[in-house]
C-alpha positions as CSV (number, residue, x, y, z in Angstrom):
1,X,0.0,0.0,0.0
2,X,1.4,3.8,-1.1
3,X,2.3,5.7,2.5
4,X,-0.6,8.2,1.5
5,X,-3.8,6.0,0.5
6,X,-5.2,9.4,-1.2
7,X,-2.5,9.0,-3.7
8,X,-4.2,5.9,-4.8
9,X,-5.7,6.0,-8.1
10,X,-8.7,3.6,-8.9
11,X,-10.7,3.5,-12.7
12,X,-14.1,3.5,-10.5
13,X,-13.9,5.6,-7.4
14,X,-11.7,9.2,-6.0
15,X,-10.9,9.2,-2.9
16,X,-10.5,13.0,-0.9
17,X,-10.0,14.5,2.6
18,X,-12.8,17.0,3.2
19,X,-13.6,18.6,6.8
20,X,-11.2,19.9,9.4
21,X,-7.6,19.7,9.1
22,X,-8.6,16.6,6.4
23,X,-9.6,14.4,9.2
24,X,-12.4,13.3,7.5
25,X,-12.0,10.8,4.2
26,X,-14.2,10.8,1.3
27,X,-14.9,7.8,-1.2
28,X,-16.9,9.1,-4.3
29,X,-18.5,6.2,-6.3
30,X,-17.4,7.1,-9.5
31,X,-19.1,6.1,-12.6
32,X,-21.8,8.7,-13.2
33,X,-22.2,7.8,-16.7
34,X,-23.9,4.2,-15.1
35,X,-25.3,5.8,-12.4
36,X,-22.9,4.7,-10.5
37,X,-24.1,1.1,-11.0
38,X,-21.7,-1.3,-8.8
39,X,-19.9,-3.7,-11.2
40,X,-17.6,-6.2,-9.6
41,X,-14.7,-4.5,-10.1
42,X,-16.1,-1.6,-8.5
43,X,-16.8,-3.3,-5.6
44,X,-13.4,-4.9,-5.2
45,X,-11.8,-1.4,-5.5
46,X,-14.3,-0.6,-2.4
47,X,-13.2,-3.1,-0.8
48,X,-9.2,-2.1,-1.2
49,X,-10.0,1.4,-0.8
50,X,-11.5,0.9,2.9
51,X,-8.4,-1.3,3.7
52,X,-6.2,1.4,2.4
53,X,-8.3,4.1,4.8
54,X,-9.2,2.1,7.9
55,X,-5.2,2.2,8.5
56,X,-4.8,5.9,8.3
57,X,-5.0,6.7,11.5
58,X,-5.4,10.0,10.5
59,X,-8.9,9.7,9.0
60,X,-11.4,10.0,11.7
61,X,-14.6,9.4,10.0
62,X,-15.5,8.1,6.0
63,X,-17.9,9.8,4.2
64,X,-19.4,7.7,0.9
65,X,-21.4,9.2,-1.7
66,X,-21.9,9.3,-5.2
67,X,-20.5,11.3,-8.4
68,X,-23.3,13.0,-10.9
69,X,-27.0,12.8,-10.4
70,X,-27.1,9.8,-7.9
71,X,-25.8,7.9,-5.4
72,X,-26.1,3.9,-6.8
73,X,-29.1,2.9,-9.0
74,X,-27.8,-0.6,-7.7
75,X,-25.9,-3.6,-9.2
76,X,-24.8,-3.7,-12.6
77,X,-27.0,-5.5,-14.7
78,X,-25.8,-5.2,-18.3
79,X,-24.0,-8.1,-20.1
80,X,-20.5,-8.3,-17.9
81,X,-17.2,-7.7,-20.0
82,X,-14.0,-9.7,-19.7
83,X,-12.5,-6.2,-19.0
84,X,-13.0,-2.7,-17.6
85,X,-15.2,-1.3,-15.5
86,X,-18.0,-4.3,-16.0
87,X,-15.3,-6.6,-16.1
88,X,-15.8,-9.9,-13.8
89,X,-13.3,-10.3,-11.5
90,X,-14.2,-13.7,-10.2
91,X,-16.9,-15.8,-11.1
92,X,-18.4,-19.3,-10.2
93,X,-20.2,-21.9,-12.3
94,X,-24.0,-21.2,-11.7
95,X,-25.7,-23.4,-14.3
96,X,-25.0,-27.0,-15.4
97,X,-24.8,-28.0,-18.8
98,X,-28.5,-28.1,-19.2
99,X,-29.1,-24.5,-18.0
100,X,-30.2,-25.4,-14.3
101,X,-29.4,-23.0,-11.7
102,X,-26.7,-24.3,-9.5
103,X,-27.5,-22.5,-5.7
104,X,-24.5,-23.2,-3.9
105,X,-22.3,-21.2,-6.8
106,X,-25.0,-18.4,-7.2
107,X,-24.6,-18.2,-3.2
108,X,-21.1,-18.0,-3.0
109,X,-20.3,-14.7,-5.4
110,X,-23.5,-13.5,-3.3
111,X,-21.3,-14.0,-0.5
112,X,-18.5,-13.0,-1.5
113,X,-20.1,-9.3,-2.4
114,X,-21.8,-9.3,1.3
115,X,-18.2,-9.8,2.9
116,X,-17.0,-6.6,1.9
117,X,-20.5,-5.1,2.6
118,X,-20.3,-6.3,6.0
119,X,-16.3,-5.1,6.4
120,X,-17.8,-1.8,5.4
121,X,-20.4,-2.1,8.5
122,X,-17.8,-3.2,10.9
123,X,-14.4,-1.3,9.8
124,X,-12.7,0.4,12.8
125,X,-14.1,4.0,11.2
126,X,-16.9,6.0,11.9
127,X,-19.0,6.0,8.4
128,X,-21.5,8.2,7.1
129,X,-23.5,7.6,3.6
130,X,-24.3,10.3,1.9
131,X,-27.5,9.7,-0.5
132,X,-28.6,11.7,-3.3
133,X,-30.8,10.8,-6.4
134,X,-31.4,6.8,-6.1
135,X,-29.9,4.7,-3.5
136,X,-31.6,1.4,-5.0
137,X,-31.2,-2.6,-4.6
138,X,-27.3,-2.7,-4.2
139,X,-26.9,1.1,-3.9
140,X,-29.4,0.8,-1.1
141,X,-27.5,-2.3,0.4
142,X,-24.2,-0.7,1.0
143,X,-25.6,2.8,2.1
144,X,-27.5,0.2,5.1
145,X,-23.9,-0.6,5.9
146,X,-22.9,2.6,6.6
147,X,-23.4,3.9,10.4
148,X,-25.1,6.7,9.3
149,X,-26.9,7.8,6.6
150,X,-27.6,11.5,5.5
151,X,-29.6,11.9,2.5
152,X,-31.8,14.7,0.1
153,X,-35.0,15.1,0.8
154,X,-36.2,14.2,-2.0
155,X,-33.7,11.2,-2.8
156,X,-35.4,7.4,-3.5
157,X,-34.5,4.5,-1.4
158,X,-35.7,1.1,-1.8
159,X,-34.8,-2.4,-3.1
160,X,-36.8,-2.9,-6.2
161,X,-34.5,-6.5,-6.6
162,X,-36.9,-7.9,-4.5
163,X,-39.5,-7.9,-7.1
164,X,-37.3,-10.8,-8.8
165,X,-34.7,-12.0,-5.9
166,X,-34.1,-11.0,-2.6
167,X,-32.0,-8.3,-0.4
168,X,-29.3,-9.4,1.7
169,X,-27.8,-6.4,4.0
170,X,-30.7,-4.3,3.2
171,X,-32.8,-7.3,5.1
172,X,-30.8,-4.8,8.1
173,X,-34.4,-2.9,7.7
174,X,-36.0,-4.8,11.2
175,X,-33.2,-3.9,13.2
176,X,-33.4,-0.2,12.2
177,X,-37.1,0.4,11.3
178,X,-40.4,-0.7,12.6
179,X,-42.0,-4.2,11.6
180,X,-44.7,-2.7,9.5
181,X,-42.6,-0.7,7.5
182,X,-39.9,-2.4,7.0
183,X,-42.3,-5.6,5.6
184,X,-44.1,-2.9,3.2
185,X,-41.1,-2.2,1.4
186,X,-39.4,-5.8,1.7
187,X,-42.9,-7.4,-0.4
188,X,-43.5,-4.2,-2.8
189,X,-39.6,-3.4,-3.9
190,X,-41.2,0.3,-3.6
191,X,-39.0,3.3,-3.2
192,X,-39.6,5.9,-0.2
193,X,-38.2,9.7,-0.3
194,X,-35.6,10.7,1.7
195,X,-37.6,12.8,4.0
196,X,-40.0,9.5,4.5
197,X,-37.0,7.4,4.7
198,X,-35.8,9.8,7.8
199,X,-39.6,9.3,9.8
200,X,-39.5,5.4,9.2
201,X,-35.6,5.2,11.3
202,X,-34.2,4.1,7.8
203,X,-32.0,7.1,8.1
204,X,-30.5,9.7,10.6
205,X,-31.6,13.4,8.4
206,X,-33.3,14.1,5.7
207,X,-32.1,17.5,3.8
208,X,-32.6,20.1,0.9
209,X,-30.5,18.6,-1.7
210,X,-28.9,21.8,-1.9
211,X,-27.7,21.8,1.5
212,X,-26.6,18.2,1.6
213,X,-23.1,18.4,0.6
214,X,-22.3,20.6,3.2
215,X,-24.2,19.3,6.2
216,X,-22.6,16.0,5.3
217,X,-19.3,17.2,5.7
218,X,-20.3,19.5,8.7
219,X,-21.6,16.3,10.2
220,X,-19.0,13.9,9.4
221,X,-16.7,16.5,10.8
222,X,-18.6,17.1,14.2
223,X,-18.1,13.3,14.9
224,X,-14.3,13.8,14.1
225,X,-13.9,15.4,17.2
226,X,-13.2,12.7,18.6
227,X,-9.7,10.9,17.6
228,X,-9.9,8.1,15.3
229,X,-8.6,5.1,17.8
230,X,-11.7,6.2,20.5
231,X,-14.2,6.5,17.4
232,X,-13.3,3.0,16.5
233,X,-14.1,1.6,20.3
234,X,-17.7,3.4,20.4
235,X,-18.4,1.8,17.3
236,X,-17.2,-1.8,17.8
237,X,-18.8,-1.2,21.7
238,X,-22.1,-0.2,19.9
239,X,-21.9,-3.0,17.0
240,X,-21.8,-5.9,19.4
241,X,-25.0,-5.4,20.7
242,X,-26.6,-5.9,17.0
243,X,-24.0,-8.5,16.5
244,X,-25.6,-10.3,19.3
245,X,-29.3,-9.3,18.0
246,X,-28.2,-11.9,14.9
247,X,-26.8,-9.2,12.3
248,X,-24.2,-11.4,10.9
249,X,-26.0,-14.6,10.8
250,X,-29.4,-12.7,9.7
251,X,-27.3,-11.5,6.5
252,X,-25.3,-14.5,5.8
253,X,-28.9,-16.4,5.7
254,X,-30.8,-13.7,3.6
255,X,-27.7,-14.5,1.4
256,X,-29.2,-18.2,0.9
257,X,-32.5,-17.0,0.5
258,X,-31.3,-14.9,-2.2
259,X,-29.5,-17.3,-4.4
260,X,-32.4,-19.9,-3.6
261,X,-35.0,-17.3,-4.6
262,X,-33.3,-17.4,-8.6
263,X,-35.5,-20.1,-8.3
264,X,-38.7,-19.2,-8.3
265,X,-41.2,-18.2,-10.8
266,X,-41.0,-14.7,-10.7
267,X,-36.8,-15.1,-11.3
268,X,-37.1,-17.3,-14.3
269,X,-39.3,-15.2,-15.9
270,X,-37.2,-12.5,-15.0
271,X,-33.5,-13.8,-15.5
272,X,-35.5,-15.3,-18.9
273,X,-36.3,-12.1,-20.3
274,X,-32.7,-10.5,-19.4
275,X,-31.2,-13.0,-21.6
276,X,-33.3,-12.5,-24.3
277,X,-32.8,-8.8,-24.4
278,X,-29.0,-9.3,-24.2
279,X,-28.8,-12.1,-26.7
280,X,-31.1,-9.3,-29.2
281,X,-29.1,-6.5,-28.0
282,X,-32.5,-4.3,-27.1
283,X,-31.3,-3.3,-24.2
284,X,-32.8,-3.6,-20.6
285,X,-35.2,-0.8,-20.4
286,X,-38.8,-3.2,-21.8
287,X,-37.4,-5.6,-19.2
288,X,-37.1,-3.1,-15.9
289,X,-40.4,-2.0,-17.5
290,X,-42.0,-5.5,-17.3
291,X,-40.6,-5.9,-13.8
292,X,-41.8,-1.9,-12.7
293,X,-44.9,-1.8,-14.8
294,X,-47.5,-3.7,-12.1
295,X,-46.4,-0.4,-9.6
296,X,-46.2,2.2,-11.8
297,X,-42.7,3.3,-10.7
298,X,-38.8,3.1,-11.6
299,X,-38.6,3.0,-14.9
300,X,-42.1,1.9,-15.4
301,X,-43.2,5.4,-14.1
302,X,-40.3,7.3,-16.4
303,X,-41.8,5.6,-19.5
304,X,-44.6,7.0,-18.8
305,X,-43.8,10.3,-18.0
C-alpha cells in the first residue's frame, strides 16, 4: 500500500480528505455515466479502498457518496465484460450444462459481495452515507452498511431487486425500522423519499438537496472530534449489541435465501427475459419496464412520463 492511501488512483472511485484539518475521508463512487451502478470490479476497489483508509489513522470518519446525479441505481445489470469497469473479476459456475441453476455457486459470489459489505459495517471507522438521487437494490445495500446515513429530501431508497430476488444487507431494515414498515417495502420493492426514509428510522436526516453536501461534511466532521482510535471503540462497543441481535447470521442467511429465490417463478421469468434482451441486443429498459410496470414506478413510471 502507497504511504498516502489518497494517492491511490482507482478507474471507479476518487478518494479525498474533506472537513477539518482533512480528518475526515471521502470515497466518491465514480461512474456517473452508469449511475454509479456497482460492477464487480467496482466493488473490489471498495473493498481495497477501505483497507487502504481504515489504517490511516489520520482519517477520523469516512464519508461515501456518489459522483453525478445519484448515489447507486444498484448492481450492474448489463452483459459483464471480460474487462474494464463491467469486467468480472471472479466468477463461479452457476448453471449445469442443461441450464439449471446451480444454488451453492450463485450463493457464493453473493457472499462473497456481502463480505465486503459487512467489512464496510464493521471497519474500525466511523461511516456516514451520503444519499442523493437513487440509493436502489445494491446502492441501497451498502448505504445500510454505513453507520449513518444523511440523505436529500427528496432522494429514493428502496430495493426494487426484491421484485425478482431477494435483499441481503438491506434485510438490516427490522433492526433499524419498525416491523410494518420495514415488511411494506421488503414485499413491494417500492421506493420511499428521503424525507419519509428519515420518519421510518431508515435514516439519521433528511435535507434540501442543496444543503446536503455541506451538512454532510459539517456532520461527518462534528463526529471527528473525537480521535480516530476512541471512534473506533464506540463503534465496535455499539456493534456488538446488533452482533448479538443476529446481524451477521441474519445477513449470511438472507444470502441463501437470495441465491435460492433465482429459483422461483418470478426469477425465471425474470432472468428469462434479461437473456433474451441481451442475446437481441434491445437493451434492458422493456425488461425493468416489465418488472416496474405492475407499480407504476422506476422506470415503469419514467416511460410513462
Amino acid at each position: 500500500m502507497t504511504a498516502d492511501p489518497y494517492e491511490t488512483t482507482y478507474e471507479n472511485l476518487l478518494l479525498d480528505r474533506v472537513g477539518k484539518d482533512g480528518r475526515v475521508g471521502r470515497i466518491t463512487l465514480n461512474r456517473p455515466k452508469k449511475m454509479n451502478a456497482l460492477s464487480q470490479e467496482l466493488l473490489y476497489e471498495l473493498n481495497d479502498a477501505l483497507h487502504r483508509l481504515e489504517s490511516d489513522y489520520d482519517t477520523r470518519v469516512i464519508i461515501l457518496r456518489g459522483a453525478g446525479r445519484t448515489f447507486s441505481a444498484g448492481y450492474d445489470l448489463t452483459p459483464p465484460r471480460d474487462q474494464g469497469a463491467d469486467a468480472v473479476v471472479r466468477s463461479f459456475r452457476t448453471v449445469d450444462e442443461q441450464g439449471r441453476r446451480l444454488v451453492m455457486g450463485v450463493r457464493t459470489g453473493m457472499q462473497q459481495i456481502v463480505d465486503i459489505q459487512m467489512y464496510f459495517w464493521n471497519m474500525a471507522k466511523v461511516t456516514v452515507a451520503q444519499v442523493h438521487g437513487y440509493a436502489l437494490a445494491g446502492g441501497c445495500e451498502i448505504a445500510m452498511m454505513a453507520d449513518l446515513v444523511v440523505a436529500a429530501d427528496d432522494a429514493q431508497l428502496g430495493h426494487p431487486g426484491n421484485r425478482f430476488g431477494t435483499s441481503r444487507t438491506g434485510v438490516i431494515w427490522p433492526l433499524v425500522m419498525g416491523m410494518r414498515a420495514a415488511k411494506e417495502l421488503y414485499y413491494t420493492g417500492s421506493s420511499i423519499t428521503g424525507k419519509r426514509a428519515e420518519e421510518v428510522g431508515m435514516i439519521n436526516h433528511a435535507w434540501p438537496a442543496d444543503e446536503l453536501e455541506d451538512r454532510a461534511i459539517d456532520y461527518a466532521d462534528n463526529i471527528a472530534n473525537l480521535t480516530s482510535d476512541h471512534l473506533a471503540i464506540l463503534k465496535q462497543n455499539m456493534n456488538r449489541f446488533y452482533e448479538n441481535m443476529g446481524i451477521y447470521s441474519s445477513v449470511r442467511s438472507s444470502a441463501d435465501y437470495d441465491a435460492m429465490s433465482q429459483a422461483t417463478a418470478q426469477a425465471y421469468e425474470f432472468h428469462d427475459r434479461m437473456d433474451e434482451a441481451h442475446r437481441g441486443g434491445t437493451g434492458i429498459g422493456p425488461v425493468l419496464e416489465w418488472r416496474d410496470g405492475p407499480y407504476n414506478d422506476y422506470r415503469a413510471r419514467q416511460e410513462k412520463g
